[in-house]
N, C-alpha and C positions, 0 to 999 in steps of 0.2 A: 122507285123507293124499295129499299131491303124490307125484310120480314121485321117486322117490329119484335115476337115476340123471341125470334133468335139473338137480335139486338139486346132486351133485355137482362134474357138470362146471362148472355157475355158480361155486359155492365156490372150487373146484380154480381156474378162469380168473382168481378174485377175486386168489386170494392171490398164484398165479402174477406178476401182471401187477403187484405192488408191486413198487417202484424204493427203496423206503426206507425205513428203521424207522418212518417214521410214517405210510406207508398201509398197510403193513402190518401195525402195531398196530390200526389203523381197517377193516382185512380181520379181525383177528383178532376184533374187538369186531361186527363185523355177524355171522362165523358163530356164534362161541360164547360172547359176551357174554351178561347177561340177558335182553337183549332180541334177541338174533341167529334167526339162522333156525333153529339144529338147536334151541336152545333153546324158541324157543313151539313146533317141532312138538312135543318131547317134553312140555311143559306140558298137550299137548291129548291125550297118551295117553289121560288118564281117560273120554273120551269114547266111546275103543273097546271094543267085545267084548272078552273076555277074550281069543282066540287072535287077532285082530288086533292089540290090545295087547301081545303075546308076539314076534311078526313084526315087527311096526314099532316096538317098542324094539331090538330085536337088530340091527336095520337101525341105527335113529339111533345105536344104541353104534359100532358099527364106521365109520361114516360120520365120525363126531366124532373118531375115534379116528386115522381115515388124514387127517382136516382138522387137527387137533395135531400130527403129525407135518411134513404137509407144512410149516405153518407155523416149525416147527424149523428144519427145512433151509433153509429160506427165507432164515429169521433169519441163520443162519450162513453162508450168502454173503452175505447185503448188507454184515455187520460183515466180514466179509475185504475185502470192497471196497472197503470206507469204510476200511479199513487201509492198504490196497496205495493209494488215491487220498490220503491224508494225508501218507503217505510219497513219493509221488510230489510233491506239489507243497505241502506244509505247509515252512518253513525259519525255524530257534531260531537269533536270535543269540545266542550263548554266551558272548563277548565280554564283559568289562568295561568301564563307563565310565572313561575315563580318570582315575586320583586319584594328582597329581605327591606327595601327604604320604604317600602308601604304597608301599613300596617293597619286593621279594621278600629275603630274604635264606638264603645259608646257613647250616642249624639247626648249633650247635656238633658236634654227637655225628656229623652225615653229615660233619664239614671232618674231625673228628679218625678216624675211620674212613678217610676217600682217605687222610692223610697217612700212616696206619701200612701201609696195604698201600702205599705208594710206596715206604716206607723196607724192609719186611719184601721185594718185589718186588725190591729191589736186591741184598738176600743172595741171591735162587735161592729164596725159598720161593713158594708155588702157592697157590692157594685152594681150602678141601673147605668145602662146605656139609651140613647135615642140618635134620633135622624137627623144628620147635615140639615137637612133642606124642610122647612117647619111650614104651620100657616099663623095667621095675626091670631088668631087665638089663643096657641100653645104657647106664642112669642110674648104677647103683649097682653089680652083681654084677660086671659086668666092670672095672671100676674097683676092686676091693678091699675093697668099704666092708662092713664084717663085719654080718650079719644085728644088729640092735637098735643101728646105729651111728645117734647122735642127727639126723644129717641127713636120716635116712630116717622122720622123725616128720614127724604131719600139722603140727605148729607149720612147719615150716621149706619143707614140698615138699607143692604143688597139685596134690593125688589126682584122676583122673576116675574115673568109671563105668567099673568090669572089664567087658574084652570075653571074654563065652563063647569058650573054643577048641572044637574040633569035642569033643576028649575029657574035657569038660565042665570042665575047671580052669580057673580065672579067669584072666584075664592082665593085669597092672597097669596101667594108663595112667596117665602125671601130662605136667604140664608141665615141660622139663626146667631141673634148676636150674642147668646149668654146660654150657658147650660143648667140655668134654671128650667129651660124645657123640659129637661130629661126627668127633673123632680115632678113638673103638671102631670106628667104620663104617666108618671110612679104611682101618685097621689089618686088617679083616677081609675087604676087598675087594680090598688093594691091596698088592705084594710090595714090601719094601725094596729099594733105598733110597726114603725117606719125608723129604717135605719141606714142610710144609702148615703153613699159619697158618686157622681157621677164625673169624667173628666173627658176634654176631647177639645177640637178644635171649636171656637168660634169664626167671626167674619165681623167687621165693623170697618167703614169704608177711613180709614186715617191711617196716616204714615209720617214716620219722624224717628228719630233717635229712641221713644220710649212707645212708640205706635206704630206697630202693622195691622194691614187688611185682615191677615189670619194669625190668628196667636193662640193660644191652649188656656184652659180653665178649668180650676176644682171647686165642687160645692156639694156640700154636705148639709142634707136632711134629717129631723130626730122630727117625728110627732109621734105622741099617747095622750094619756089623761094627764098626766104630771110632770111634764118636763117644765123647767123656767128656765129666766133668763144665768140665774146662778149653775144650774147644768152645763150653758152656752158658755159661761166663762171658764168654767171649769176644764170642758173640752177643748177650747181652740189654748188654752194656756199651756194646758198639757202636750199639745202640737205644735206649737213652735218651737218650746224648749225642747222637744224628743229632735225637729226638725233641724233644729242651727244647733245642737248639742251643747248648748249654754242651761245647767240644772236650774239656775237663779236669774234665769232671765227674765229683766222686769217686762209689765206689759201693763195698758191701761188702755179704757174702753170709753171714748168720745163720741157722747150722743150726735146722731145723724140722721139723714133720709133715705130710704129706697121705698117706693111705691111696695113692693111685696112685703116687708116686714113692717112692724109696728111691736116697741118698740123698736128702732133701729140704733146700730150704732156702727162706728171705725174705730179697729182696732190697733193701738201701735206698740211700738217693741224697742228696748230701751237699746240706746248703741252711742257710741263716741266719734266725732269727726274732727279728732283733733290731728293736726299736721294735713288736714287736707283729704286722711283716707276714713274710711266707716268703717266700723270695727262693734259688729252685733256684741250685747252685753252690757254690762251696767256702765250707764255713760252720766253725760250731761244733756242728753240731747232724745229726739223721739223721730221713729220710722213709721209711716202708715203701712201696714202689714196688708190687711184685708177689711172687709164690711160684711157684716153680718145683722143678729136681731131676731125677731121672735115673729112666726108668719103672720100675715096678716088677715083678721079675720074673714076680710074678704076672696081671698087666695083659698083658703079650707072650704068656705061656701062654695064657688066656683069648682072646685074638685068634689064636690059631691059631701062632704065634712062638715059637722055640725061642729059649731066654733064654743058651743055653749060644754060638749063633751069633749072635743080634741083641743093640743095645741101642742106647740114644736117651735124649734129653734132653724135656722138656715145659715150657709157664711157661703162665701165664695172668693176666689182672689185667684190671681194669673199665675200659670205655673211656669212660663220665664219669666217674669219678676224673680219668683222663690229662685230658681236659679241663677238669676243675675247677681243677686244679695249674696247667696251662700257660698258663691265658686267667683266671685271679682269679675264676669263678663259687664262689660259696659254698655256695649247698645245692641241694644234687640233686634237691630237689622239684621246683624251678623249670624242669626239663629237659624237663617232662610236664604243666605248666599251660597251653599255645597262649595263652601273653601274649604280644600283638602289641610291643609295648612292649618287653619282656625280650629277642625275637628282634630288636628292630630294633636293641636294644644291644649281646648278644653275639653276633648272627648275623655272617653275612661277606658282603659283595660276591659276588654270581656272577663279576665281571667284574673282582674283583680280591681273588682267594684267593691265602695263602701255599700255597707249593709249595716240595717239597724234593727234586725230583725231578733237578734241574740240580746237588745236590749230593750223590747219591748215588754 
C-alpha cells in the first residue's frame, strides 16, 4: 500500500486547483471513479493480510470520504462564481421587435374600474382593500346570512382546506364571493364616519353567457349618525348619470332583499329596446342596474356598532355588467379569453382614454 498521507495531499492539491465544473468533474473521476486512485487501492485489499486489510480499508474509507466532501465544497464555489460572473457580464434583451400591426390597448374592466373611482373620488369616498381568500365570518356570519342560507352551499362558494386553530376547531377558508368583505374589515377597524368604495375580483362557482367563476365588483359604504335612505338615492343617482353620461337619466328604486341590508332595494335605470338594440336614457322600458339599502342592524352589531347611534347606506353591482351596458360588449365570457383581436376592438388607447374627471 502507498503512503496514504502523500496520497492525500496529491488528491486534496488535485481537486483544490480546479477552476471549473469540468476539471473538477475530471478531478473527481481520477480520485473516485472506477478507475481512480482510492479505487484500484481498495480493489487491491484482497491481497492483504486480514489486519492489514482492516487498517487500510478504514484508511481508504475515511480518505474517500474527506475527498467527497472536499469535492462538494469545491462544487459549490465554482457554481457561485459562475453565478456572480454571469450576472456580472451575461445581458438579455427583453425588448420586443418592433410589430406597427400590434398595438397595447386598455383591457375594458382596468378603463371602467379608473372611471368609477374618478366619479366615486369626486363624492369624498376613499378606497378600502381586503384579501382574495376570506373565512365564513367575514363571508357570511357578519353579514347576516342565517346558518343553511343557499349561498353558503358548495354549488355557489369555493371551499378551501380548514385551517387547524390552536383549539383544534377547523376554521373555514373559501374564496370570497362578494366585496362586501372588505366593508366587515373596514367597519371593524375603523370608527365612523365611514366613507369607502372597495373593488376587485370575486369567485362564485357559475358559468354562462352572463356568469363566470371570477368576475369584478364595486361596493360602496356611507355610515355616521345621519345618513338615510334619501342620501342612498341621491348618491347612486348622481352615479349612473356621471357614469353613462345621460344628465336626465331616469332611475327608480324597487323594494328588495339582501340579508345585510334592511331596508333593501334594486335599483333600475330608464333605456329603450326598440329595434331590438338598448339604448340607456329616457325610454319605455327598465334595466336592473345594482342593489343596494340601508345596513342592517345586525351587520353594525356584529362589527362592533351600536345601531341605536350609527347607521349607513351600502350598494354594490358588477363592474363588467357597467361595462357590458356602457361600451355594447355582449358576453362576459369574452372578458377572460386574452383575444388579441376582442382587446384590440374593445380596448382603449393608453394615449387616449375617456376621462370624467374634468366633470366631476
Amino acid at each position: 500500500m502507498m503512503d496514504m498521507a502523500a496520497l492525500k495531499l496529491e488528491l486534496v492539491d488535485m481537486v483544490s486547483s480546479a477552476q471549473d465544473m469540468t476539471s473538477l468533474e475530471a478531478a473527481r473521476v481520477a480520485a473516485l471513479g472506477k478507475k481512480g486512485r482510492i479505487t484500484d487501492l481498495m480493489k487491491n485489499l484482497g491481497t492483504l493480510s486480514h489486519e492489514e486489510r482492516r487498517s487500510a480499508g478504514a484508511e481508504l474509507n475515511l480518505l474517500k470520504d474527506e475527498i467527497s466532501a472536499l469535492i462538494d465544497r469545491q462544487s459549490q464555489q465554482l457554481r457561485a462564481q459562475e453565478l456572480q460572473n454571469r450576472l456580472a457580464n451575461e445581458e438579455v434583451d427583453i425588448t420586443l421587435s418592433p410589430r406597427p400591426e400590434v398595438r397595447g390597448s386598455i383591457h375594458p374592466i382596468s378603463q371602467t374600474m379608473d372611471e368609477l373611482l374618478t366619479i366615486f373620488d369626486g363624492m369624498g369616498f376613499t378606497v378600502a382593500e381586503g384579501p382574495d381568500i376570506e373565512d365564513d365570518f367575514h363571508n357570511f356570519t357578519a353579514l347576516n346570512f342565517p346558518i343553511g342560507h343557499p349561498a353558503r352551499e358548495m354549488h355557489d362558494t369555493f371551499y378551501l382546506p380548514d385551517d387547524e386553530r390552536k383549539d383544534g376547531e377547523a376554521q373555514k377558508k373559501l374564496l370570497r364571493t362578494h366585496t362586501s368583505t372588505v366593508q366587515i374589515r373596514y367597519m371593524t377597524t375603523h370608527k365612523p364616519p365611514i366613507k369607502i368604495v372597495c373593488m376587485g375580483r370575486v369567485y362564485r362557482a357559475d358559468w354562462d353567457m352572463t356568469h363566470t367563476p371570477v368576475f369584478h365588483q364595486i361596493e360602496g359604504l356611507v355610515i355616521d349618525k345621519t345618513t338615510s335612505m334619501a342620501h342612498l338615492k341621491g348618491c347612486l343617482s348622481q352615479f349612473v348619470r356621471e357614469y353613462f353620461e345621460v344628465d336626465d337619466l331616469p332611475v327608480r328604486f324597487r323594494p328588495s332583499f339582501f340579508p345585510f341590508t334592511e331596508p333593501s332595494a334594486e335599483m333600475d335605470i330608464g333605456c329603450s329596446r326598440k329595434g331590438g338594440e338598448l339604448k340607456i336614457g329616457a325610454g319605455d322600458s327598465w334595466l336592473e342596474i345594482l342593489g343596494c339599502g340601508m345596513v342592517h342592524p345586525n351587520v353594525l352589531r356584529n362589527c362592533g356598532l351600536d345601531p341605536e347611534e350609527y347607521q349607513g347606506f351600502a350598494f354594490g353591482m358588477g363592474i363588467e355588467r357597467l361595462a357590458m351596458l356602457k361600451y355594447g360588449i355582449p358576453d362576459l365570457r369574452t372578458f377572460f379569453e386574452s383575444d388579441v383581436r376582442w382587446l384590440s376592438h374593445y380596448g382603449f388607447d393608453p394615449l387616449n382614454r375617456p376621462n370624467r374627471a374634468t366633470k366631476i
